[in-house]
N, CA, C and O atoms as CSV, one atom per row, in Angstrom:
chain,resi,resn,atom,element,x,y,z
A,1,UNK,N,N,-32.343,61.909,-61.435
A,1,UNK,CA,C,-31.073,62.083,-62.087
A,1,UNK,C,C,-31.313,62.450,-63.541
A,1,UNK,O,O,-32.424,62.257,-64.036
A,2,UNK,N,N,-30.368,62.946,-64.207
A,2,UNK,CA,C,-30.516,63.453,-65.680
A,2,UNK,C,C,-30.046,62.415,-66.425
A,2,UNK,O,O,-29.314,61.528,-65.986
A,3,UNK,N,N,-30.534,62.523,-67.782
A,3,UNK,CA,C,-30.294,61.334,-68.742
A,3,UNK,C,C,-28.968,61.262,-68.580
A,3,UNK,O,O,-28.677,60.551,-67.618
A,4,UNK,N,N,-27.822,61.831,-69.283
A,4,UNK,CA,C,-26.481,62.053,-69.283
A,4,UNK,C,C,-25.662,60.755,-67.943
A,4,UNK,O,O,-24.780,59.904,-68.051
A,5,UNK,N,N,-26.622,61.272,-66.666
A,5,UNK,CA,C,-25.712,60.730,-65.117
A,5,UNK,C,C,-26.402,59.232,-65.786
A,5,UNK,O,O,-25.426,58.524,-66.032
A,6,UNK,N,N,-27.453,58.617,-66.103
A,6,UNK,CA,C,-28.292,57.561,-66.438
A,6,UNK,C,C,-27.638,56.644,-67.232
A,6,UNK,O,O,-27.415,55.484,-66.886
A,7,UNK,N,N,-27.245,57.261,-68.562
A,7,UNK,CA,C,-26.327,56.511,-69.497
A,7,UNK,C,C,-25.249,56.180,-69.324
A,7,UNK,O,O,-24.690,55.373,-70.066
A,8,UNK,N,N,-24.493,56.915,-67.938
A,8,UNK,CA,C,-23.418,56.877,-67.730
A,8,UNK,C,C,-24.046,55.559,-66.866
A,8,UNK,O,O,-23.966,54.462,-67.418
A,9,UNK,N,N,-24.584,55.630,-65.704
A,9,UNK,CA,C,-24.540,54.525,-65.012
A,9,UNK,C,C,-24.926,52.811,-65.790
A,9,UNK,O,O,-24.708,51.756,-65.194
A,10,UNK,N,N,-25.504,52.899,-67.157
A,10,UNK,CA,C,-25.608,52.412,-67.806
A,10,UNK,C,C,-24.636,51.665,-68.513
A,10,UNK,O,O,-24.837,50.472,-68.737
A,11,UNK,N,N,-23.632,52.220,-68.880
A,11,UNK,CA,C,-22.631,51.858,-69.317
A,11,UNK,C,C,-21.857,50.773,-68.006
A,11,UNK,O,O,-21.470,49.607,-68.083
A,12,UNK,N,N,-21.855,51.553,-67.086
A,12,UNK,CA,C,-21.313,50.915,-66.130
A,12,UNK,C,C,-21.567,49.443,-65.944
A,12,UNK,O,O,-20.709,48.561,-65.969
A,13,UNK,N,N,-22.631,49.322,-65.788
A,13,UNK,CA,C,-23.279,48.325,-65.758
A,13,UNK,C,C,-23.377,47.462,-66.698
A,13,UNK,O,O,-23.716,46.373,-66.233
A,14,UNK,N,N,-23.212,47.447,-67.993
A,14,UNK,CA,C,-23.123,47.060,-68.882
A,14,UNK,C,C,-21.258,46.859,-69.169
A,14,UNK,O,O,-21.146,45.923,-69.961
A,15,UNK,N,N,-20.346,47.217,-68.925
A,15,UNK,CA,C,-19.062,46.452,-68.678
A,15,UNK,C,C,-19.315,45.876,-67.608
A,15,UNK,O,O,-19.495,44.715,-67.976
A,16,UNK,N,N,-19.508,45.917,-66.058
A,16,UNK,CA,C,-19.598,44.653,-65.643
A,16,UNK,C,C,-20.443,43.749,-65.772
A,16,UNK,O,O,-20.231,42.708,-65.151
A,17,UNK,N,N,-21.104,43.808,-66.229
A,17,UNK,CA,C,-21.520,42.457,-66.828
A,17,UNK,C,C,-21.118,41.609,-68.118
A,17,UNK,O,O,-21.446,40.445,-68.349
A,18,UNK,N,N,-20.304,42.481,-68.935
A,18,UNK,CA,C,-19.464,41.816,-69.805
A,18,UNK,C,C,-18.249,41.373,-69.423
A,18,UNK,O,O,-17.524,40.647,-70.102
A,19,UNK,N,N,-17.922,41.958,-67.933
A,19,UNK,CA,C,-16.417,41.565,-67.603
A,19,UNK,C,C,-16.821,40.348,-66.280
A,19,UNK,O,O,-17.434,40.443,-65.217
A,20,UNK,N,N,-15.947,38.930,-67.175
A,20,UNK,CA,C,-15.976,38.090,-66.770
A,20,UNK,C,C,-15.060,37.423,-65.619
A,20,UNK,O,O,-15.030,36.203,-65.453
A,21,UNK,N,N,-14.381,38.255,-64.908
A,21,UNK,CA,C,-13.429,38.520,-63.982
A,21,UNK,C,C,-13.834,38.647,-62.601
A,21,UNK,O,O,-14.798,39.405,-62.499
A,22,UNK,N,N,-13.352,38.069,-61.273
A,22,UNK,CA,C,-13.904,38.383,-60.292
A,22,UNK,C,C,-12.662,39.789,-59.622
A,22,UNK,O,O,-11.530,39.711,-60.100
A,23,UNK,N,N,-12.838,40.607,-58.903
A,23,UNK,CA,C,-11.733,41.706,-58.718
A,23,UNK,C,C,-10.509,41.130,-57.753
A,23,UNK,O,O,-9.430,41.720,-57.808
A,24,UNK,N,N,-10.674,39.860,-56.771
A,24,UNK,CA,C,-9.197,39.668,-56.692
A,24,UNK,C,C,-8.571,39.276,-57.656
A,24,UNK,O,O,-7.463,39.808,-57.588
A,25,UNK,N,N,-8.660,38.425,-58.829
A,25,UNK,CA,C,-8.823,37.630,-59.847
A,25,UNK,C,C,-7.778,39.191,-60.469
A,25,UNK,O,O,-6.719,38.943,-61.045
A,26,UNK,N,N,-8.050,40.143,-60.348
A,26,UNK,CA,C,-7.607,41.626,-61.148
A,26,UNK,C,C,-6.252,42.260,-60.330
A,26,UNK,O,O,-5.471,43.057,-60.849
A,27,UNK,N,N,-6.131,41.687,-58.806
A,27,UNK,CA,C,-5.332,42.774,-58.396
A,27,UNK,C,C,-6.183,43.891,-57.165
A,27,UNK,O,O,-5.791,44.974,-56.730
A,28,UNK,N,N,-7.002,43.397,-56.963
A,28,UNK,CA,C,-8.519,44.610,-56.283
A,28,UNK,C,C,-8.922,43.457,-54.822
A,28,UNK,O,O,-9.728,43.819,-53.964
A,29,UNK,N,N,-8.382,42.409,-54.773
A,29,UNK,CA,C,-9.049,41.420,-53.849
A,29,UNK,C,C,-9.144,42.401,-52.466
A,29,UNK,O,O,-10.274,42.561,-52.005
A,30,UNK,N,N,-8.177,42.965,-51.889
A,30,UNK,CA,C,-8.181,43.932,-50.681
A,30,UNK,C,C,-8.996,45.190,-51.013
A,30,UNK,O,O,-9.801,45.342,-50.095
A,31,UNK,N,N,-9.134,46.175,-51.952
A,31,UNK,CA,C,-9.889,47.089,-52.112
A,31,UNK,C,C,-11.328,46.861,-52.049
A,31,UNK,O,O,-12.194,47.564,-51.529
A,32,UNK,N,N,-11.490,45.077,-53.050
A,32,UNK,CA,C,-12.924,45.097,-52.730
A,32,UNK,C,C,-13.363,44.956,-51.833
A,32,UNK,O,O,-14.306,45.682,-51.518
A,33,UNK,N,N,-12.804,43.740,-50.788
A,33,UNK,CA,C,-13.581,43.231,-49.327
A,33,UNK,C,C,-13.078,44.635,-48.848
A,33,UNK,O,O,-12.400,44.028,-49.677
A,34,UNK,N,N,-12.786,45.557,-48.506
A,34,UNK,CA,C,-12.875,46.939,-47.885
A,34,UNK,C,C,-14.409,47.621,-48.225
A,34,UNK,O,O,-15.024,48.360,-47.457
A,35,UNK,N,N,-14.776,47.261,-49.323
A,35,UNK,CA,C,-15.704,47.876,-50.412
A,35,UNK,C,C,-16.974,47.534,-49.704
A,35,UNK,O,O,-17.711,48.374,-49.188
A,36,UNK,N,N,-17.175,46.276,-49.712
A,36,UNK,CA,C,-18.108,45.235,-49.679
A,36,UNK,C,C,-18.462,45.161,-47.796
A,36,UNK,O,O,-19.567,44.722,-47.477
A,37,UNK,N,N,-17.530,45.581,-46.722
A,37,UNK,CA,C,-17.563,45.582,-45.444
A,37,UNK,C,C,-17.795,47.021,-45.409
A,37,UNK,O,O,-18.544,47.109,-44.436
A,38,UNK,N,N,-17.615,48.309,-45.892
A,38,UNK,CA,C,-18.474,49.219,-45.369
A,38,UNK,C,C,-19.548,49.160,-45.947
A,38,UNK,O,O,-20.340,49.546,-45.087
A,39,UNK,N,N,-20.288,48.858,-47.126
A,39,UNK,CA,C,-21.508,48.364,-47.477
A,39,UNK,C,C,-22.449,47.680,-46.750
A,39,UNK,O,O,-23.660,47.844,-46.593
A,40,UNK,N,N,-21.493,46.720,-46.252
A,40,UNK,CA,C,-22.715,45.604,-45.259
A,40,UNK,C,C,-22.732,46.560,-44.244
A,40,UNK,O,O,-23.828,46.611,-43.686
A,41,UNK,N,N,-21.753,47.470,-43.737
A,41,UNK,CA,C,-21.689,48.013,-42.786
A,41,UNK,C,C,-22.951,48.779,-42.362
A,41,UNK,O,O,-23.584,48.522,-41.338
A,42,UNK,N,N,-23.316,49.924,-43.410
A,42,UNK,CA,C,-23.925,50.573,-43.905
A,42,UNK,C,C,-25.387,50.178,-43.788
A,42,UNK,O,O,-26.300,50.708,-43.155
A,43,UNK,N,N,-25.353,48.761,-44.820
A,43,UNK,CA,C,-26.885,48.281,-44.437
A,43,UNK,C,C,-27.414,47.714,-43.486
A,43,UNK,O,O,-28.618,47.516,-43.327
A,44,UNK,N,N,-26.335,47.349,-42.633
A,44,UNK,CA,C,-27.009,46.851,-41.178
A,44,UNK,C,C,-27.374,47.791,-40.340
A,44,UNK,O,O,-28.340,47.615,-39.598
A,45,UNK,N,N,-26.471,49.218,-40.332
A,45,UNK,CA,C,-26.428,50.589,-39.623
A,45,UNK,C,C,-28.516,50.744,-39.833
A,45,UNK,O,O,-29.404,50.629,-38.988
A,46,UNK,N,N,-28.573,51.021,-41.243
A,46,UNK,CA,C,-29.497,51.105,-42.089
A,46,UNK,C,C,-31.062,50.267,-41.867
A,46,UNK,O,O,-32.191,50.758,-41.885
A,47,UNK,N,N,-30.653,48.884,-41.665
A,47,UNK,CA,C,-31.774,48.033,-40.995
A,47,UNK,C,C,-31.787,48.094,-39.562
A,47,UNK,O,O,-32.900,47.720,-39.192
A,48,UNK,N,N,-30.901,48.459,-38.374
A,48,UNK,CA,C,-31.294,48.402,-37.168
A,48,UNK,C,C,-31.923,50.151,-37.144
A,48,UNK,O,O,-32.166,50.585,-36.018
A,49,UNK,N,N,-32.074,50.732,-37.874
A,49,UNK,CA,C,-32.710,51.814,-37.724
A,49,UNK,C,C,-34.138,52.154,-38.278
A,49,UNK,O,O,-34.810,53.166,-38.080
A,50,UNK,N,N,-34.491,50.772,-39.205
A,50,UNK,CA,C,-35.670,50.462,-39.446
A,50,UNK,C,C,-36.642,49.947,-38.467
A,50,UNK,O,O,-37.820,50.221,-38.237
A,51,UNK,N,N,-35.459,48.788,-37.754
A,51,UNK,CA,C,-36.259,48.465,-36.368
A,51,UNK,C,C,-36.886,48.720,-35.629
A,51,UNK,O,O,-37.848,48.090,-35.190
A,52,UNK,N,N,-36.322,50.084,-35.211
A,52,UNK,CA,C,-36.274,51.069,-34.212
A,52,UNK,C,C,-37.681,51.797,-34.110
A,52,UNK,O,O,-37.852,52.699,-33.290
C-alpha cells in the first residue's frame, strides 16, 4: 500500500482507540453485530479451507 492509504489507516486507528465508546453505546449496536457475523463468517469460511 502507499504511504498516503497508510496514514490514512493510521489515523483510523488512532480515533478508535481514543474513542472510549462501545458502538451500541452510539446507535450502531445492529450494524455492528451484522459487521462482526460476516467477519467470523469469513474466518471460519477461511480456516475450514486451511484444513482442507
Amino acid at each position: 500500500m502507499d504511504t498516503a492509504i497508510a496514514l490514512d489507516m493510521l489515523r483510523v486507528f488512532a480515533l478508535l482507540a481514543a474513542c472510549r465508546q462501545y458502538p451500541d453505546s452510539m446507535g450502531y449496536g445492529k450494524q455492528f453485530e451484522a459487521m462482526v457475523r460476516a467477519w467470523r463468517s469469513g474466518a471460519e469460511a477461511s480456516e475450514r479451507k486451511e484444513t482442507l
